[in-house]
Backbone as CSV, one residue per row, in Angstrom:
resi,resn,N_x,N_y,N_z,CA_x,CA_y,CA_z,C_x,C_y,C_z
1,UNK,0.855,-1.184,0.000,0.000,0.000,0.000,0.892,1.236,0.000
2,UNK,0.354,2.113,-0.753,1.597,3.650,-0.992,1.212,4.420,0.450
3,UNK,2.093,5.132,0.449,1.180,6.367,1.519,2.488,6.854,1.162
4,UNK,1.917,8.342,2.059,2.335,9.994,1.398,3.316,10.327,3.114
5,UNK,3.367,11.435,2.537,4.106,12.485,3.647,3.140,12.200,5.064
6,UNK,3.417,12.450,5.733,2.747,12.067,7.291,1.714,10.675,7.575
7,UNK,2.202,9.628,6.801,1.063,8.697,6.761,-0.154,8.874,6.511
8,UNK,-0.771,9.729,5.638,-1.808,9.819,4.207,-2.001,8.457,3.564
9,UNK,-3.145,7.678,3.409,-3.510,7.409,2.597,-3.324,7.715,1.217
10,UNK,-2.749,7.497,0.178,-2.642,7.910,-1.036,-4.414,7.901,-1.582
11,UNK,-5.224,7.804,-1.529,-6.473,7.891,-1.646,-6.944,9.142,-1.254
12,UNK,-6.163,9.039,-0.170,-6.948,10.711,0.594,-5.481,11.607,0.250
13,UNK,-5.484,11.708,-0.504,-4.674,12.767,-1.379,-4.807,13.920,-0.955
14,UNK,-4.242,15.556,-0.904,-4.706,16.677,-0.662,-4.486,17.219,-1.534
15,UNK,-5.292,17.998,-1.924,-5.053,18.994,-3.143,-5.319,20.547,-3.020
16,UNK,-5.127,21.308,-4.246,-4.931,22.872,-4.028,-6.097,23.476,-4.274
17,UNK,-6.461,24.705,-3.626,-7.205,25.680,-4.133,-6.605,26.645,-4.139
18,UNK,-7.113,27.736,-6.136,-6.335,28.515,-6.040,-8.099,29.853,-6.398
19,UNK,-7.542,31.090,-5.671,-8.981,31.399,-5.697,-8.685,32.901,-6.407
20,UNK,-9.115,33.572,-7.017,-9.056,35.002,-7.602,-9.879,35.902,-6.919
21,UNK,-9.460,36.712,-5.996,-10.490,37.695,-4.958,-10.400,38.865,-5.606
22,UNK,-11.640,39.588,-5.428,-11.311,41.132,-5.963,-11.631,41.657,-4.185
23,UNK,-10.978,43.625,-4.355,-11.159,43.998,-3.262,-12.370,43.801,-2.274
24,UNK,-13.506,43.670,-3.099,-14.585,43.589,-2.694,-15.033,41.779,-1.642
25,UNK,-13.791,41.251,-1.377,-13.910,39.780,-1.301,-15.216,39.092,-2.418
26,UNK,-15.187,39.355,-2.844,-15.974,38.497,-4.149,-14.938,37.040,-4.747
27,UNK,-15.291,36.207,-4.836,-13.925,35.051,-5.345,-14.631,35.245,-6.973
28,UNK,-13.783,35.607,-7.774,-13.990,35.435,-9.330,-13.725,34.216,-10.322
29,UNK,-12.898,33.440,-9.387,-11.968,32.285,-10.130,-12.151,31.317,-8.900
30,UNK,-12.070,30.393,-8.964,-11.761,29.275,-8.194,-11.638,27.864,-8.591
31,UNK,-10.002,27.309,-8.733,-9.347,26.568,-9.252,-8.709,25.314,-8.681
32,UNK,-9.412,24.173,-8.639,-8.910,23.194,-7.680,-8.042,21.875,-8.340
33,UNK,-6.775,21.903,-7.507,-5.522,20.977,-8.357,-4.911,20.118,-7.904
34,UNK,-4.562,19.108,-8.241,-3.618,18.037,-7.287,-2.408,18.687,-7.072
35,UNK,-2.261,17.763,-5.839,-0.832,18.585,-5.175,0.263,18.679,-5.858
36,UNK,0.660,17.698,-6.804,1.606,18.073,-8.125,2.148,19.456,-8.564
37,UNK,0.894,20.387,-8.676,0.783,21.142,-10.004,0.984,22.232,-9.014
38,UNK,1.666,22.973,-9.752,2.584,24.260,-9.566,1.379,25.672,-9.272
39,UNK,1.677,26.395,-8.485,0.894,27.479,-8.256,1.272,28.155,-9.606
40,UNK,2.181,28.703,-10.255,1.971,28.932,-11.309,1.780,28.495,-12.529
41,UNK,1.539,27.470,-12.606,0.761,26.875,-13.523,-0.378,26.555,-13.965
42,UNK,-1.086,27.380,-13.305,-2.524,27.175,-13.056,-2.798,28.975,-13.573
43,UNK,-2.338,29.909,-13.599,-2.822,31.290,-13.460,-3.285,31.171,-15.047
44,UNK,-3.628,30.650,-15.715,-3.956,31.028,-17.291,-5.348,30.265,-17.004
45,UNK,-5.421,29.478,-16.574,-7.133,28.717,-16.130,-7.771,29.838,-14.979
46,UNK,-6.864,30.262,-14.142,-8.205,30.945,-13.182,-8.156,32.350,-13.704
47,UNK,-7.706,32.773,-15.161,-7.653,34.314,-15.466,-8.913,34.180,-16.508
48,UNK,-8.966,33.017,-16.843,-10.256,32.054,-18.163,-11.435,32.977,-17.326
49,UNK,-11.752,32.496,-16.012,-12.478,32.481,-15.158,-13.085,34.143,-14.566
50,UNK,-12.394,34.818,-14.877,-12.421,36.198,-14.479,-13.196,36.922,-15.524
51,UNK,-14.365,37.783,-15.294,-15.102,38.081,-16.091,-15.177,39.821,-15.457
52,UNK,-13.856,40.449,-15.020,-14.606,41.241,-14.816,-13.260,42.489,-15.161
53,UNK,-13.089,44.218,-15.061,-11.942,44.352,-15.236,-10.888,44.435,-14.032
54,UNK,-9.798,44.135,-14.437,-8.840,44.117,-13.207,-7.765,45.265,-13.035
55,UNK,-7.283,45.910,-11.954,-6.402,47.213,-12.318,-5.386,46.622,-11.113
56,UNK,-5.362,45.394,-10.239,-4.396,45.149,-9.258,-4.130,43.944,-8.841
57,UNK,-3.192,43.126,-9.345,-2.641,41.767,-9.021,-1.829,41.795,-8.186
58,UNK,-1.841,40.848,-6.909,-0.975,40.621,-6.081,-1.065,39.058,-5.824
59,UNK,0.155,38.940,-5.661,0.632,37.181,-5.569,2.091,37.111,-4.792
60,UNK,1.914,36.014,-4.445,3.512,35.485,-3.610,4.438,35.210,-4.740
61,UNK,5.515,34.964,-3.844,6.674,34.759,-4.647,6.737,33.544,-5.736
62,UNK,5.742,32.419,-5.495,5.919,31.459,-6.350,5.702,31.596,-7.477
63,UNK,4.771,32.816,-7.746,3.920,33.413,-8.675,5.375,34.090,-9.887
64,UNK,6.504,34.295,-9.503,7.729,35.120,-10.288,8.014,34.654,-10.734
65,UNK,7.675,34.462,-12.467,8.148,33.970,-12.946,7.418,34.466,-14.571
66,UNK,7.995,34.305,-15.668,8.324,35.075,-17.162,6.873,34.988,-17.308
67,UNK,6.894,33.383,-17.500,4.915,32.665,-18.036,3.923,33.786,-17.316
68,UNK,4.027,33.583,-15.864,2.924,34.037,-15.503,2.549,35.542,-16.070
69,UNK,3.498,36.768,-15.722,3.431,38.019,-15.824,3.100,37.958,-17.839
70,UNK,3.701,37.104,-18.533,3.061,37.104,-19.899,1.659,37.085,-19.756
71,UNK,1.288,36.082,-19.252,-0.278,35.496,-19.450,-1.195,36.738,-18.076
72,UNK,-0.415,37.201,-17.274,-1.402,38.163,-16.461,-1.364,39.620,-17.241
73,UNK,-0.571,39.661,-18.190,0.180,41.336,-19.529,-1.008,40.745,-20.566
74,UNK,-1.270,39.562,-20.744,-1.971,39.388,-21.974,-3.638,39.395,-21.261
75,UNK,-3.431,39.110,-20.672,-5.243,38.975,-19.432,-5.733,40.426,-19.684
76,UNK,-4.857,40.835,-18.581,-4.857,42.316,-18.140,-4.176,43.291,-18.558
77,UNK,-4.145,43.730,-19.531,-2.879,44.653,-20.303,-2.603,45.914,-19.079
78,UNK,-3.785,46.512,-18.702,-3.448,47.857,-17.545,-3.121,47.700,-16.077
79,UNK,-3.476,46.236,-15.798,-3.390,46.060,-14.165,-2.202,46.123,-14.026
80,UNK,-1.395,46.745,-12.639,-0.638,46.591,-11.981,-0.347,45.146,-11.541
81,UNK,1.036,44.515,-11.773,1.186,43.364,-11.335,2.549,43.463,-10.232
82,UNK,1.595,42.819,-8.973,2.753,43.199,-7.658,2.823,41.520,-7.023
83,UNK,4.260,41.231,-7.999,4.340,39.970,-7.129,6.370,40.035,-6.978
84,UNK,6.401,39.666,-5.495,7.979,39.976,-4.666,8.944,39.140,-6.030
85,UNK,10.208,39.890,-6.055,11.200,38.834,-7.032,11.406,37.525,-5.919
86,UNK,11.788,36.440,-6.648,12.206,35.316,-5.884,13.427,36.045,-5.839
87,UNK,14.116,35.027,-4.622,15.644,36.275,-3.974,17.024,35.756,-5.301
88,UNK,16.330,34.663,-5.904,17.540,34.349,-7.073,17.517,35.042,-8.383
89,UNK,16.279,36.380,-8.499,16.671,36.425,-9.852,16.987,37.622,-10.172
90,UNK,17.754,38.222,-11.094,18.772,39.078,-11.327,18.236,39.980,-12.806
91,UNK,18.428,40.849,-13.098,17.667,41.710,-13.679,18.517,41.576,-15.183
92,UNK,17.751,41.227,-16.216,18.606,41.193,-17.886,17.338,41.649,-18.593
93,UNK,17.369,41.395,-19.999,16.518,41.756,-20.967,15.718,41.292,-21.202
94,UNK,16.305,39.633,-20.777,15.651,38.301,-21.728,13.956,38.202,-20.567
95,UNK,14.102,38.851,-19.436,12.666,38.422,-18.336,11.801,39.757,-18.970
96,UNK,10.636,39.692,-18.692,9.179,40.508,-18.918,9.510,41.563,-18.645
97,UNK,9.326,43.129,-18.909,9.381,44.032,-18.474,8.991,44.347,-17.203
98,UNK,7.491,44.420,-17.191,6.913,44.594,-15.526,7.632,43.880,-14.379
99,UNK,8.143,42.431,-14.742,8.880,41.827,-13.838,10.266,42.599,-13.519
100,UNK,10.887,43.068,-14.218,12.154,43.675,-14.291,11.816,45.165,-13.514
101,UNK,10.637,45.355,-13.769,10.542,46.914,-13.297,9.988,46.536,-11.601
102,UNK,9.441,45.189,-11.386,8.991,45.054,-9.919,10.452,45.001,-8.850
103,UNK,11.447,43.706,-9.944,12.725,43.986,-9.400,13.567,44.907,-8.997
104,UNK,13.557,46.137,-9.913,13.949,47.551,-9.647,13.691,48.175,-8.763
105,UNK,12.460,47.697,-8.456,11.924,48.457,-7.239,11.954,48.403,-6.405
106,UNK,11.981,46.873,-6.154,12.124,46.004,-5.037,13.548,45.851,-4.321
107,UNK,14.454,46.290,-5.072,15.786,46.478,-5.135,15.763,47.953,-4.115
108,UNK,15.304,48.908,-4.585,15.489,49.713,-4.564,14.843,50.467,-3.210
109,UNK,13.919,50.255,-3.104,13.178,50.434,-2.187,13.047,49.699,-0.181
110,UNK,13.658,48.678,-1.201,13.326,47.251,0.672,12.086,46.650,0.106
111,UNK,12.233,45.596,0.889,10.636,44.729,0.931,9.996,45.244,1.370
112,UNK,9.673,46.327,2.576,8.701,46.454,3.583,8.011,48.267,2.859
113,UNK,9.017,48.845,2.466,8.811,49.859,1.446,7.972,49.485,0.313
114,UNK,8.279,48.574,-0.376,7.654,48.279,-1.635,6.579,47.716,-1.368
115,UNK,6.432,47.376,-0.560,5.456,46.238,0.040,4.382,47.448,0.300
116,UNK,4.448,48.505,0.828,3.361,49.747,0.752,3.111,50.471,0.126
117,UNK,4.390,50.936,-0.725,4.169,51.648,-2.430,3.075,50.629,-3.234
118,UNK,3.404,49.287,-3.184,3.082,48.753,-4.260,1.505,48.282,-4.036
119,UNK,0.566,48.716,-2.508,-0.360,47.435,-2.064,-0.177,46.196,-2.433
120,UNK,0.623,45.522,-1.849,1.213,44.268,-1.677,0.232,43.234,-0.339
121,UNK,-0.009,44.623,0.233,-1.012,44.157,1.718,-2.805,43.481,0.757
122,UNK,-2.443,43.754,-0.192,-4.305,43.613,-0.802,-4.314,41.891,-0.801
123,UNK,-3.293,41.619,-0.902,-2.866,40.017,-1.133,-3.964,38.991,0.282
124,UNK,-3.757,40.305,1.333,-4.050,39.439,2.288,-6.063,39.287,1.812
125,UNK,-6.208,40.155,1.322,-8.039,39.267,0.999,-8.175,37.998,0.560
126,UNK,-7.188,37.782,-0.528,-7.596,36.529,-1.299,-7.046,35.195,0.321
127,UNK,-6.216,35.401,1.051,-6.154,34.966,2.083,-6.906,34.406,2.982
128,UNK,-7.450,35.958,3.230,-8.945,35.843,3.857,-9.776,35.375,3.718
129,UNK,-9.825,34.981,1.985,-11.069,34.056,1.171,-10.736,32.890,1.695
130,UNK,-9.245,32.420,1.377,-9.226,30.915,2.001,-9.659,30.614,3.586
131,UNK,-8.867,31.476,4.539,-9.331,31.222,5.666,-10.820,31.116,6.256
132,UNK,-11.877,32.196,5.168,-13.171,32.169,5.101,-13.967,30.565,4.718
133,UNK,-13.332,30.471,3.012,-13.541,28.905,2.849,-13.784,27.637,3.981
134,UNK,-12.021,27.426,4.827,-12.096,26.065,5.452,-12.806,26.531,6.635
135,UNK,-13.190,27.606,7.170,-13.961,27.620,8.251,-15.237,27.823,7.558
136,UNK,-15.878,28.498,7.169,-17.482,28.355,6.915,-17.650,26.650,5.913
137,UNK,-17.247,26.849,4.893,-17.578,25.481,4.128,-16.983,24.344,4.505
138,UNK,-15.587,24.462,4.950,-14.666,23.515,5.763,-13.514,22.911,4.440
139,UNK,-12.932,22.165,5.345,-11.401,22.157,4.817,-11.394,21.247,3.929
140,UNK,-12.607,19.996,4.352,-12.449,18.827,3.706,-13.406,18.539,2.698
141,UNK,-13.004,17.873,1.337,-14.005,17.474,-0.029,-14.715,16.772,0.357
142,UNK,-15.888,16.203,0.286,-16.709,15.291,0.089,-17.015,14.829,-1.486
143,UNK,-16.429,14.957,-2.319,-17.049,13.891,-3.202,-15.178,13.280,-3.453
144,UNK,-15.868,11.937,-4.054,-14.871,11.020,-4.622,-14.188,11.607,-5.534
145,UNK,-14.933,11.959,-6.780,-13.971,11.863,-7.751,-13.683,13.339,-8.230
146,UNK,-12.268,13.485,-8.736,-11.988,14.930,-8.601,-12.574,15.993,-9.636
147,UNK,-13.346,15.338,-10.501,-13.888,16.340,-11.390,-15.398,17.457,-10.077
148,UNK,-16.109,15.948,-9.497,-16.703,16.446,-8.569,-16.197,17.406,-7.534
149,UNK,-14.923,17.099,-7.293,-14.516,17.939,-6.131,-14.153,19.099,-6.529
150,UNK,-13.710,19.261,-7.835,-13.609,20.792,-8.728,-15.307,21.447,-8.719
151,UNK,-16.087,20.663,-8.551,-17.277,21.263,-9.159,-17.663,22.000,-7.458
152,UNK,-17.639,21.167,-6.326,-17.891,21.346,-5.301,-17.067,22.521,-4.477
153,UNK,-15.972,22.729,-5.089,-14.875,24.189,-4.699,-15.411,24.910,-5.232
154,UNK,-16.143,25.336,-6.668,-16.549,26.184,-7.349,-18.329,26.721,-6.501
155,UNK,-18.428,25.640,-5.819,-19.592,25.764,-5.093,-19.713,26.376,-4.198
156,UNK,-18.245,25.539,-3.479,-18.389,26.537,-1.841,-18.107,28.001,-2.069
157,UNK,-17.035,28.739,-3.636,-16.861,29.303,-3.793,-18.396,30.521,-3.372
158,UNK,-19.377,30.247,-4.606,-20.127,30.858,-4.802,-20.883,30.626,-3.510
159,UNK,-21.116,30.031,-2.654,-21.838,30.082,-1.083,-21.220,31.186,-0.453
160,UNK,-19.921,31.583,-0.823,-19.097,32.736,0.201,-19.737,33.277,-0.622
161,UNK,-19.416,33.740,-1.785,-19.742,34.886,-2.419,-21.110,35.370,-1.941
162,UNK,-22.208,34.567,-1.970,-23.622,34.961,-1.246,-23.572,35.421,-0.128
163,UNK,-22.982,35.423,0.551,-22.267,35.162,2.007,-22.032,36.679,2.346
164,UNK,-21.150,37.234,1.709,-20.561,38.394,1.119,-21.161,39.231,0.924
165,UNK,-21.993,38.775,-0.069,-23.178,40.005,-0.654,-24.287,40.560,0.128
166,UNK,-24.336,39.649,1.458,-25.231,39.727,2.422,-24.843,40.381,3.494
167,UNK,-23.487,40.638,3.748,-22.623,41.840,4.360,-21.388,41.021,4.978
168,UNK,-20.746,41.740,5.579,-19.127,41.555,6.122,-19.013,42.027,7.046
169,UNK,-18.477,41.175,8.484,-18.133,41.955,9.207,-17.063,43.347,9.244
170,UNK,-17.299,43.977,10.140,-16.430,45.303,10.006,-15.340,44.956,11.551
171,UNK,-14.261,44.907,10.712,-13.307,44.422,11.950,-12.251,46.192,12.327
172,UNK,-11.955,45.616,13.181,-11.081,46.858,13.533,-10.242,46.325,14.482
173,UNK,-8.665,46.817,14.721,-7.944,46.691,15.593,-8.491,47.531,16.931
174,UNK,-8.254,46.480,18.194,-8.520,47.357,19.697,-7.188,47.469,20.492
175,UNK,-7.362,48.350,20.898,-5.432,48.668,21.782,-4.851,48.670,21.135
């Protein structure tokens, strides 16, 4: 019998959700993947998914890389794309412009600088979507087979979204 990292069942597999939030916590995209598959490899399926216009991308570092910023330049020709350089890559001709110009900046500025020039902090909604997800809908799939379980992420998706539209708490820091 196979089993995985922490004694997993290879049956009970875990897999990814990748979700597209606008400011408004609205989820626009929601993209579910076996654990295999690369966070950036997936951004050309959940941009399919986006029906609406976009002026501000933010993503982690896994996200740095030529493909993606092509396919988020060809999505979104005007949005701002704010995702950190990975700490290995070095500024030439042959990488994307916007990427080269995030590097510059990022260079230039500090992380924690750029990180507020750039709203880098907006990142934390789509966050929030997930943390919203495994607590209201919960963490775990119920159906077997994974086409179902794509259909059932796209579900819980749209349950937040109702969710949402029905209001939000208003949080605030105390002390």
């Amino acid at each position: 019998m196979a089993s995985e990292k922490h004694g997993v069942n290879a049956k009970r597999s875990w897999k990814k959700a990748h979700f597209a939030v606008s400011d408004g916590h609205i989820i626009h995209s929601a993209v579910l993947t076996e654990k295999d598959i690369m966070d950036f490899q997936v951004v050309e399926e959940v941009c399919e998914q986006i029906d609406i216009d976009v002026d501000h991308i933010s993503a982690d570092k896994m996200y740095d890389t030529d493909g993606v910023y092509t396919t988020l330049s060809d999505e979104f020709p005007e949005a701002e794309i704010v995702i950190p350089p990975k700490d290995n890559l070095y500024a030439d001709k042959h990488h994307h412009a916007k990427r080269m110009s995030n590097l510059v900046a990022y260079s230039a500025l500090g992380p924690m600088r750029w990180q507020k020039k750039k709203q880098y902090g907006k990142r934390n909604v789509s966050e929030n979507a997930m943390q919203r997800y495994k607590t209201i809908i919960g963490s775990k799939l119920h159906s077997r087979e994974f086409k179902n379980q794509q259909q059932e992420v796209m579900l819980g998706a749209s349950i937040l979204n109702r969710f949402t539209q029905l209001g939000m708490p208003e949080s605030y820091r105390v002390a």
